[in-house]
NUVEX-174298 format. One line per 10 residues: number of its first residue (from 0); their letters; for each residue x, y, z of N, C-alpha, C. Coordinates in pm, whole numbers, plus 50000, padded with zeros to 5 digits. Layout:
// residues N
NUM> A> X Y Z X Y Z X Y Z; ...
// end
This chain:
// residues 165
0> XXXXXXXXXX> 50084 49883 50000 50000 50000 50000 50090 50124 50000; 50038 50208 49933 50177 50348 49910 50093 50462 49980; 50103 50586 50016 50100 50681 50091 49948 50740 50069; 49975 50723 49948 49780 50789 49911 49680 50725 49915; 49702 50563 49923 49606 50476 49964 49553 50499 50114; 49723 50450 50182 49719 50462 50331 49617 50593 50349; 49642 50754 50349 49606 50807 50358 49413 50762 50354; 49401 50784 50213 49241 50757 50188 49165 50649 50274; 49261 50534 50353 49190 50465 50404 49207 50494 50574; 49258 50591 50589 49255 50624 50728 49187 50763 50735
10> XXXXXXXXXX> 49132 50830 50633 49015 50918 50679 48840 50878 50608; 48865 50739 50501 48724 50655 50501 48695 50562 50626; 48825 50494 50662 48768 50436 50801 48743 50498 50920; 48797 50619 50949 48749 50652 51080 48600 50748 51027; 48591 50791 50900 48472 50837 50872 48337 50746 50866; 48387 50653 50872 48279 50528 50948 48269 50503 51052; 48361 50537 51108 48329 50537 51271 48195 50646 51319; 48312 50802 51296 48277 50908 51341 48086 50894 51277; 48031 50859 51146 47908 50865 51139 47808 50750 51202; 47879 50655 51185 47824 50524 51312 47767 50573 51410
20> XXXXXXXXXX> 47863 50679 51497 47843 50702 51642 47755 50867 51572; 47818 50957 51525 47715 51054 51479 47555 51035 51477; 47532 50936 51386 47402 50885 51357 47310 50844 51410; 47366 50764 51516 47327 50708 51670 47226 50839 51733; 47307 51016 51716 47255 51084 51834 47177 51175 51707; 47136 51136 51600 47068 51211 51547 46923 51264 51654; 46864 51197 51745 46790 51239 51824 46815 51319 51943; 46985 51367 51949 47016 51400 52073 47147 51481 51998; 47135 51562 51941 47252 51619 51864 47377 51729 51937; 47290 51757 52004 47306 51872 52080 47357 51842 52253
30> XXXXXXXXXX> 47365 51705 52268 47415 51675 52404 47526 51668 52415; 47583 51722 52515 47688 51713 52585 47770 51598 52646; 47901 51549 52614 47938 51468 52657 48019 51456 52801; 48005 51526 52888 48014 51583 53047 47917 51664 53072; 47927 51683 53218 47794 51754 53287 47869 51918 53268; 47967 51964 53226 48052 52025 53204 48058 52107 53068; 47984 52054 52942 47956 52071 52815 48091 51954 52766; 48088 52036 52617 48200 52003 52548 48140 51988 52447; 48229 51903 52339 48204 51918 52228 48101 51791 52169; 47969 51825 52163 47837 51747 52098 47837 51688 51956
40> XXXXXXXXXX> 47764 51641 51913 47784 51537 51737 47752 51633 51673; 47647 51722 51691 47627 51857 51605 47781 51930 51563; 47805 52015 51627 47921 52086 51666 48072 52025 51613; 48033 51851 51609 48162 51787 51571 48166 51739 51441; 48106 51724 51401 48045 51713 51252 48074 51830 51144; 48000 51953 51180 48021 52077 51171 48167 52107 51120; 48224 52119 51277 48365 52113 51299 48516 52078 51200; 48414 51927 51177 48524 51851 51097 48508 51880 50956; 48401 51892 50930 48355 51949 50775 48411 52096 50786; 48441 52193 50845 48488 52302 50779 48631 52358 50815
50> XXXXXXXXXX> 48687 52271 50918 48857 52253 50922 48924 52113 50789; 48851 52078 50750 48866 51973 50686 48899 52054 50507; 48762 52143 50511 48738 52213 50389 48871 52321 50399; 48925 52363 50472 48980 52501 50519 49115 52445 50482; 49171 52362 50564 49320 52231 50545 49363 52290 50386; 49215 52197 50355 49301 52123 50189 49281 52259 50088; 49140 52347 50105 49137 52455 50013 49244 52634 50070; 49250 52624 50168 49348 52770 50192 49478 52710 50252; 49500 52633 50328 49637 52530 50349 49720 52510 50242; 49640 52408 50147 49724 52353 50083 49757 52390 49950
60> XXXXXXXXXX> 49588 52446 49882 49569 52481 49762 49563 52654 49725; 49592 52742 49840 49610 52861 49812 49443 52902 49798; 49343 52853 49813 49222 52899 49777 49133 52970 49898; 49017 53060 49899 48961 53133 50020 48897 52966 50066; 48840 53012 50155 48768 52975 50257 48635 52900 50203; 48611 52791 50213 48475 52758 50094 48352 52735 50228; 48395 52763 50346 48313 52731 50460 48284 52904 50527; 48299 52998 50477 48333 53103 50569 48247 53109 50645; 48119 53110 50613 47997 53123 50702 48010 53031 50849; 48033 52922 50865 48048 52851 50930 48159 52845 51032
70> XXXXXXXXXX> 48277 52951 51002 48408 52943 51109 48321 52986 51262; 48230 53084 51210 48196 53170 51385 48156 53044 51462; 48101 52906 51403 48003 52823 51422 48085 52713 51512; 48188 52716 51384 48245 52549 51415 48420 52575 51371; 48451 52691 51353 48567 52742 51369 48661 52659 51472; 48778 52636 51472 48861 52630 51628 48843 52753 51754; 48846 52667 51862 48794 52777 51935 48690 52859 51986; 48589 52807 51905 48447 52832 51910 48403 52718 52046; 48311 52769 52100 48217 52656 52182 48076 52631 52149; 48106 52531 52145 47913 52451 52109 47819 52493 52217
80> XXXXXXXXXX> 47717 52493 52183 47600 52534 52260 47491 52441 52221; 47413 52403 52331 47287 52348 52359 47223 52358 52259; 47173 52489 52196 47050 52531 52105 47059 52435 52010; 46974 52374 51948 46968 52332 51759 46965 52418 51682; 46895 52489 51734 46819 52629 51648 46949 52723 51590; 47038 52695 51650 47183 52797 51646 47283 52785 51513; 47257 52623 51499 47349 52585 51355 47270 52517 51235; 47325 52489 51190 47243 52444 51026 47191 52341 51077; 47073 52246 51010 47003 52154 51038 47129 52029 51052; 47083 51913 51121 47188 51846 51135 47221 51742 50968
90> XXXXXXXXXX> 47075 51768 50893 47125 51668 50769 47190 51798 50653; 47195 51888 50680 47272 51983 50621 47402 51987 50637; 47410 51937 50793 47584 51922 50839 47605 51808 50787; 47533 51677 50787 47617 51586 50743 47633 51608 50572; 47528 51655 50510 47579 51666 50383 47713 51697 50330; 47673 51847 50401 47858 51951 50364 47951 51902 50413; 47944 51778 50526 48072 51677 50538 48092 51597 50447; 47978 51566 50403 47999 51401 50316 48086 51487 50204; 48005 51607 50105 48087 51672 50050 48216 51766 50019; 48239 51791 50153 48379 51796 50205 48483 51733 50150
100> XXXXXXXXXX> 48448 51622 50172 48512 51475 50211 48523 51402 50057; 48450 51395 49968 48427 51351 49864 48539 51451 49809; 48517 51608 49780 48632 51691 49736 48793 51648 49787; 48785 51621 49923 48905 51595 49944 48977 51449 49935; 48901 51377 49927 48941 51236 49822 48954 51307 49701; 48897 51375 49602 48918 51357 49480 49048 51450 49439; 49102 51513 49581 49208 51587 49554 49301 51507 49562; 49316 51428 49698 49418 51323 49701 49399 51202 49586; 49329 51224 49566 49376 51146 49430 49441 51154 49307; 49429 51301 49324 49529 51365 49201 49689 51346 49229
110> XXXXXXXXXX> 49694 51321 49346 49846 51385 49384 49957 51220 49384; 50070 51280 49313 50165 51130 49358 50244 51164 49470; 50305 51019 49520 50375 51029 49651 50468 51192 49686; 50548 51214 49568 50617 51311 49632 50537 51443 49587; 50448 51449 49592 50360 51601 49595 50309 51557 49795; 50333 51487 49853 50261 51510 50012 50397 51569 50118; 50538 51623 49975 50619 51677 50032 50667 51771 50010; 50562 51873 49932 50527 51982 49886 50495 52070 49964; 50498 52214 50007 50533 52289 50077 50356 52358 50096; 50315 52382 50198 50184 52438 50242 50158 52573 50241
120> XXXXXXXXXX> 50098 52676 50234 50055 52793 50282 50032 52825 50459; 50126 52782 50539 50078 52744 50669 50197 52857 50701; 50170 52938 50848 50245 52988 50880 50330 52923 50946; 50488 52981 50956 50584 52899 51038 50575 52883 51142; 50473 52898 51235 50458 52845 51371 50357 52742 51316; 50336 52665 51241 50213 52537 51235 50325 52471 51156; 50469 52490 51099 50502 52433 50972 50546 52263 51017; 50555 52258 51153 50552 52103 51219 50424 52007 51207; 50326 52069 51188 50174 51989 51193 50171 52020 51039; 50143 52094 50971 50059 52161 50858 50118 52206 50741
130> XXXXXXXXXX> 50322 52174 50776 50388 52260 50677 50424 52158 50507; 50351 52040 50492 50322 51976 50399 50235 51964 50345; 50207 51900 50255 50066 51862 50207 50069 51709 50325; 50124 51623 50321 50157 51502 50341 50121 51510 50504; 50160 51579 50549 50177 51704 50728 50000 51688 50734; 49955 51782 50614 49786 51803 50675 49715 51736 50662; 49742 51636 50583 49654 51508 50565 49625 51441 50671; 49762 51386 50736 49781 51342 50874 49740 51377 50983; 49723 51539 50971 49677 51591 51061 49483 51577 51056; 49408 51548 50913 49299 51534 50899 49265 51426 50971
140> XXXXXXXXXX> 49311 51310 50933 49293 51181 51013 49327 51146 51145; 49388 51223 51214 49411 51260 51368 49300 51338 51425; 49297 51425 51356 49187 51553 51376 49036 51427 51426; 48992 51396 51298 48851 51309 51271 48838 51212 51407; 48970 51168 51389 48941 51004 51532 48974 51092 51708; 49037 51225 51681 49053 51294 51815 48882 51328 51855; 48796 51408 51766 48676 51465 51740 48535 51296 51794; 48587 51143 51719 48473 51092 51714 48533 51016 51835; 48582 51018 51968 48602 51011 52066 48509 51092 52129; 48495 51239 52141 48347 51323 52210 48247 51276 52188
150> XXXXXXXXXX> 48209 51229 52044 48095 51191 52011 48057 51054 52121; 48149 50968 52083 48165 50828 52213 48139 50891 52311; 48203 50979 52391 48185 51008 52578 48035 51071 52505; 47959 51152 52446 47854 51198 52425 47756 51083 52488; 47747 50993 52388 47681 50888 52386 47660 50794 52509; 47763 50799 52589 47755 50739 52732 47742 50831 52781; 47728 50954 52810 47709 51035 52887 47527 51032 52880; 47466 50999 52743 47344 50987 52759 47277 50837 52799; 47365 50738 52868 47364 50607 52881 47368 50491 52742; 47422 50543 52644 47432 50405 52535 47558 50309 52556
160> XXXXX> 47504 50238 52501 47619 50131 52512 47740 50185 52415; 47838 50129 52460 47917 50157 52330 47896 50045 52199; 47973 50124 52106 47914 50061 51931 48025 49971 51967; 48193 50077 51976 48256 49934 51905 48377 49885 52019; 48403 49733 52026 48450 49684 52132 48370 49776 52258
// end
């Protein structure tokens, strides 16, 4: 398996995770995974769809922002809130992920091994995480399985069993 496979199959498999357990709280989108808040399946979904979009289109490809509306929302740094009413419907979020995600497969698919050692638009304080193409990819698929961990404590926090093991 060579680098762009690896890659593609470590942000399709944990993107089966993360909607497994997503999907689960479609009735509970908005819960909190501590009595404390944190970050909910709404919010993480969101989240990952427009740092995801942001990475590969102003990171890597020099392009604006194809999420702008959405940074105040699900930006880094932002905090989730209770309301539904506050962010896009939740099958709107999963859409603009699924399509996210579809764009950014069809980018990595363009690229051969030594383009993921190609130089980023990242400032030199990120150029350790982000200063490759090869760098942000890695960092996507870290990002996704760091994110569908909340979703998990979410889910027991509302008493489910866990999905996997």
């Amino acid at each position: 398996m060579n680098s762009i496979d690896f890659i593609k199959v470590g942000l399709e498999g944990g993107k089966q995770m993360l909607l497994t357990l997503a999907n689960d709280m479609r009735d509970a989108p908005t819960a909190f995974p501590t009595p404390r808040g944190g970050n909910h399946a709404l919010w993480v979904l969101g989240h990952i769809a427009h740092s995801e979009a942001y990475v590969v289109s102003v990171m890597i490809q020099g392009d604006t922002d194809p999420l702008p509306d959405w940074k105040s929302l699900f930006g880094g740094g932002t905090e989730p809130v209770a309301e539904a009413d506050k962010y896009p419907a939740y099958d709107r979020v999963l859409a603009e992920f699924e399509k996210v995600r579809a764009s950014t497969l069809k980018f990595i698919s363009s690229l051969s091994e030594s383009d993921l050692e190609k130089k980023t638009n990242t400032p030199p304080e990120y150029a350790s995480i982000f200063g490759t193409i090869g760098l942000c990819l890695a960092m996507l698929i870290n990002h996704q399985s760091f994110h569908t961990g909340q979703i998990a404590d979410a889910r027991r926090a509302l008493g489910r069993k866990p999905v996997f093991g």
